[in-house]
C-alpha positions, -999 to +999 in steps of 0.1 A: -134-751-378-132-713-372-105-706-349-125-678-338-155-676-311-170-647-326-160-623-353-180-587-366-175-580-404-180-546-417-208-540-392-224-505-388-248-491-368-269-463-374-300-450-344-322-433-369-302-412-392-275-409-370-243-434-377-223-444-347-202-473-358-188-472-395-176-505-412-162-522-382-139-552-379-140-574-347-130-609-338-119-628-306-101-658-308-111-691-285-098-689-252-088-653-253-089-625-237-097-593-260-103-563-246-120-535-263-109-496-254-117-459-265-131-430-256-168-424-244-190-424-273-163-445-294-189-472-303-178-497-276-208-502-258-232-502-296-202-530-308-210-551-277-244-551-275-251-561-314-227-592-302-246-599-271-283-595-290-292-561-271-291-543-307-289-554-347-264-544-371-277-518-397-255-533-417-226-563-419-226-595-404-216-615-371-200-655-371-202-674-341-176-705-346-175-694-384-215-693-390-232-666-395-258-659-374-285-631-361-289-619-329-325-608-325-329-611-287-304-615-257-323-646-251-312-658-284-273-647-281-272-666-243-285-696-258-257-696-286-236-691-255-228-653-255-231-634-222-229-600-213-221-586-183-229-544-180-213-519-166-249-510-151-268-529-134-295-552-146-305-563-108-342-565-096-337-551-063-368-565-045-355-597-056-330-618-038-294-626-049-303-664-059-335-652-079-316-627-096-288-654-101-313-669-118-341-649-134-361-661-165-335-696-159-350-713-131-338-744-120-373-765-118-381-797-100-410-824-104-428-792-115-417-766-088-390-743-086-359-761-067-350-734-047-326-756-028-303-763-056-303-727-066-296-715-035-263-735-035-254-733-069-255-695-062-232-702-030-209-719-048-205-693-076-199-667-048-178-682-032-153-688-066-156-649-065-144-647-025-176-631-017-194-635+016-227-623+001-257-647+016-278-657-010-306-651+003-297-614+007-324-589-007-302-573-038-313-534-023-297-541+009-263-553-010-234-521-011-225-513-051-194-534-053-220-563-037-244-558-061-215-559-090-202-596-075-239-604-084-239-594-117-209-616-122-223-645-110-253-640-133-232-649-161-207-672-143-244-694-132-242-707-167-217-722-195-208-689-216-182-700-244-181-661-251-181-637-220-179-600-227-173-574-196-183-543-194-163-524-170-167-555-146-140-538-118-152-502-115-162-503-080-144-532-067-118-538-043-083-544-051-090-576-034-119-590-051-105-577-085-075-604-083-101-629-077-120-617-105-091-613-129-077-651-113-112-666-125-110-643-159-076-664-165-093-701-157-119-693-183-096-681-207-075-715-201-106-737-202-112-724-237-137-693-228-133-662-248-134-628-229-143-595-247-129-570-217-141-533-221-119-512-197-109-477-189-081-486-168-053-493-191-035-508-160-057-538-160-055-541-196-020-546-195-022-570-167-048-591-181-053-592-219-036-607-249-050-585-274-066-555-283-090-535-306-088-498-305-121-476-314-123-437-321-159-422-330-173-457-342-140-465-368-120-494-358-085-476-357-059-503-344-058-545-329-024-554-318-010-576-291-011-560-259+025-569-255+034-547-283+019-510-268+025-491-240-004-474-219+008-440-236+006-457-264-033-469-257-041-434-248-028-419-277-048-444-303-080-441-282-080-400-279-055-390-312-036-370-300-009-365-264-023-365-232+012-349-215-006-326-189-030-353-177-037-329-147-035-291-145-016-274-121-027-272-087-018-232-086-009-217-049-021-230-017-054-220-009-060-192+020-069-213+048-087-187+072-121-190+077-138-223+072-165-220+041-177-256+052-168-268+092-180-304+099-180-317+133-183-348+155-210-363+128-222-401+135-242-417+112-245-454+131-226-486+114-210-456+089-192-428+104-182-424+134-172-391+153-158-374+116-147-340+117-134-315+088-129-277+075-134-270+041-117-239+027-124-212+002-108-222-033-090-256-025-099-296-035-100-314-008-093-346-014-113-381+003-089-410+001-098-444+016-105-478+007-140-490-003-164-492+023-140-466+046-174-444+053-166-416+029-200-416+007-222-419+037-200-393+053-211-364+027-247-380+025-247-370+063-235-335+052-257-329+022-293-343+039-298-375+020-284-396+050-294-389+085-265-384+112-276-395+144-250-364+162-226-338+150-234-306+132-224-291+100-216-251+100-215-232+063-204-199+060-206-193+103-241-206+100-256-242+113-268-261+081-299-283+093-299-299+059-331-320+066-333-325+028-309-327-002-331-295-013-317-276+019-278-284+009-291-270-029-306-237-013-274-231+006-257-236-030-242-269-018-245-298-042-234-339-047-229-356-074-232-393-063-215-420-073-241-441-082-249-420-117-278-445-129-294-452-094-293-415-075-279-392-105-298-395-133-329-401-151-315-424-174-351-436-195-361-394-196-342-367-221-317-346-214-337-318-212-345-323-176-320-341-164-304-310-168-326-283-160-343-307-127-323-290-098-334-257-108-373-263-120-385-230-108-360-210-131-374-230-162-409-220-155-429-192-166-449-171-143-481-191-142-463-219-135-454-237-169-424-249-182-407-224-204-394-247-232-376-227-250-355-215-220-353-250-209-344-257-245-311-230-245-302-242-210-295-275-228-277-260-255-257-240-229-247-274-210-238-297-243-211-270-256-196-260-225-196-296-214-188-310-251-212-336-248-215-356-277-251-368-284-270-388-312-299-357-308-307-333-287-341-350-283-327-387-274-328-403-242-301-401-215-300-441-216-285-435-253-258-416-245-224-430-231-212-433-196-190-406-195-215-380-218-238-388-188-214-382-162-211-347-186-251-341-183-249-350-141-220-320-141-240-299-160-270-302-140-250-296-107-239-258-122-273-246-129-279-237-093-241-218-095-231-236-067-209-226-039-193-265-024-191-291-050-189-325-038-179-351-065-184-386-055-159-410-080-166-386-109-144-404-129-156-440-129-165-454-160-153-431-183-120-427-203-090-410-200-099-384-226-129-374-205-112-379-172-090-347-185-117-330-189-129-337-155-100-324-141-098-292-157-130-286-150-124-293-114-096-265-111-115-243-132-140-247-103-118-234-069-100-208-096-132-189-095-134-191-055-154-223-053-145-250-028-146-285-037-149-322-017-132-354-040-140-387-033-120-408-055-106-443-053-083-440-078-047-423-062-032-406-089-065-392-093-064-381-053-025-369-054-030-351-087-060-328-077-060-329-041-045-296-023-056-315+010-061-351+015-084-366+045-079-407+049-109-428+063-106-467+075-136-480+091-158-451+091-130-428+115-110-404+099-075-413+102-058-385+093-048-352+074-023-351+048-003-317+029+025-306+005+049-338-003+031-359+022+001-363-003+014-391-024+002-430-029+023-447-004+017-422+024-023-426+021-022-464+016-005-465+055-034-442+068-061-459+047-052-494+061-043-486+094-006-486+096-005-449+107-031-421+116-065-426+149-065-467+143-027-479+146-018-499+166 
């Protein structure tokens, strides 16, 4: 008997005539937990989903318990006990949380669907995860780390012998990511084997025993987690030294007049009463734990969320922002951090994903879409963004979380904007591209821009922000400068201790 749950020999992978994994090695023992790192377009995701049934090997083979066997379907791979859980969503959102729980595995009774025993089979797997979430609950009206808990359960609902995690944590709480990594554990003890794909190296020495290293679809280094450092991750997954994670923040911005000015907006159940000056050249940093009001804060800001009183002034002039398209006039843009759901059109090209803010440059003068200048505004975007695609001509869906989160930023500077708000522009992707981010980022206010961060990661907040604002509850708690920006100081304002809410 193979003492491993699941093993990949010498697969490759090739979409067309393009190669994206090369002759790789991959095996996860029973009852452990493997996780599986590298950069954005390393080959992770490709590996995974040949394991789960989403795609076939071009070439090599998989075992399952020592066997070979083919994949052709998901269907086939959950039936042989292999589930995957994505890093985004598969959630039908007209659909409630039990019939997603569910979907296509009904439980069925004398005949009918037994709705009853669904609906408390899925209340009992929430409640394992230390979720409140009612069942019955429409998935649209669930928040993103909500609809996350869901896709969880999916795969929790049945008897997986090999579980593999895509990113499962990315926009959950630090509370409900000890329950998930406490369950993760009792799976791994009852004999389940757990293929963990993370970029927070953190969690990956925290939780898993070993792992597999890839870099542009080669399989470069497995060792025990015990034996490497998080430098030492970094270094294997990028190549080379990541020393200067974050560029120098440069001298403090001129804070005279206001480019953005932000007062008294309500937006009911969200915000309440928030007000805030934005300055010429600076990051201003959004700190605050998840579900603190800062998203629907800059939705009221930009137009996609209506306030219900306060008013926004930019550059000295009211900004009715009615629309999205009224922020993009005034050269104000988002970039939300819901990438697949409000970002991106992740089943067109890239074409016009990137060229869709400003249509009515790309078109000639009797109204057609000029191709070729669409075609070089592409080209433009991909080397100054270094995003790595199979073709030109694929679909955004085929590209990697953080080349998308490349195509989103791209698309955001074709209207040369003016305020940049970046909505957890990090999330998903790997170090190596988080750099990049960054850079990019003080690149921005260097050239007299002014820029709003919402991040839940804090070294991500202290190491860009020249100004930090903490929210709690929808109320902004307070204002933080100089040495006062660190992790410890924000934690007390973002859970009450100091700042409008103590006490």
């Amino acid at each position: 008997m193979s003492e491993f749950a699941i093993q990949a020999k010498k697969v490759c992978k090739s979409y067309g005539t393009v190669p994206v994994l090369f002759d790789v090695d991959f095996e996860v023992k029973k009852g452990e937990i493997h996780a599986l790192i590298g950069e954005n377009g390393a080959g992770k995701s490709t590996l995974v989903k040949i394991l789960a049934g989403y795609h076939q090997q071009t070439s090599g083979e998989l075992l399952r318990n020592g066997r070979p066997v083919v994949y052709h379907s998901i269907g086939a791979a959950e039936a042989d006990g292999v589930v995957m859980i994505h890093q985004e969503f598969n959630l039908c959102n007209d659909l409630t949380v039990e019939e997603n729980i569910f979907l296509g595995k009904e439980l069925v009774k004398r005949g009918l669907l037994d709705k009853a025993a669904m609906r408390q089979r899925s209340g009992e797997i929430l409640g394992r995860l230390g979720t409140t979430i009612d069942p019955r609950s429409r998935v649209k009206d669930l928040s993103v780390s909500e609809k996350q808990m869901v896709e969880i359960a999916k795969a929790l609902a049945f008897n997986s012998e090999v579980l593999i995690m895509d990113e499962p944590t990315a926009v959950l709480t630090q509370g409900e990511i000890e329950v998930l990594f406490r369950i993760i554990r009792a799976l791994r003890d009852h004999g389940v084997s757990i293929v963990y794909i993370s970029h927070k190296l953190n969690e990956i020495k925290e939780l898993a025993d070993r792992v597999t290293v890839l870099r542009d679809g080669y399989r470069v280094a497995t060792e025990k987690v015990s034996d490497l450092s998080e430098d030492d991750m970094a270094r294997l997954m990028v190549g080379r030294e990541l020393t200067t994670l974050f560029p120098p923040k440069g001298g403090p911005p001129k804070r005279e007049v206001p480019v953005l000015e932000v007062r008294n907006i309500s937006c009911p159940k969200y915000v309440h009463n928030a007000s805030f000056q934005l300055y010429e050249g600076e990051v201003l940093g959004f700190a605050g734990l998840i579900g603190a009001g800062r998203t629907e804060l800059m939705e009221c800001v930009v137009g996609l969320r209506r306030r219900s009183a306060g008013t926004v002034i930019y550059r000295g002039q009211p900004l009715s922002a009615r629309s999205y398209g009224d922020a993009i006039k005034q050269q104000i843009v988002y970039l939300s951090e819901d990438r697949k759901g409000k970002g991106l059109f992740t089943s067109m090209p890239l074409a016009p994903n990137v060229t869709i803010l400003s249509l009515q440059d790309h078109l000639t003068r009797i109204g057609f879409l000029d191709s070729k200048k669409e075609d070089a505004t592409l080209d433009r975007t991909l080397e100054e963004f270094d995003v790595r695609v199979p073709s030109k001509r694929a679909l955004l869906s085929m590209l990697s979380g953080g080349n998308q989160q490349k195509i989103a930023l791209g698309k955001m500077m074709q209207v040369d904007p003016d305020v940049v708000i970046l909505d957890e522009p990090t999330r998903g992707i790997d170090v190596g591209t988080k750099q990049q981010v960054y850079y990019f980022v003080r690149e921005l206010v260097k050239q007299g821009k002014s820029c709003i961060l919402i991040s839940s990661e804090l070294p991500e907040i202290v190491g860009l922000s020249d100004r930090v604002i903490v929210m709690r509850s929808g109320v902004i708690m307070g204002e933080l400068t100089g040495a006062d920006i660190n992790e410890e100081e924000i934690m007390l304002y973002a859970t009450g201790v100091k700042g409008g809410m103590a006490g």
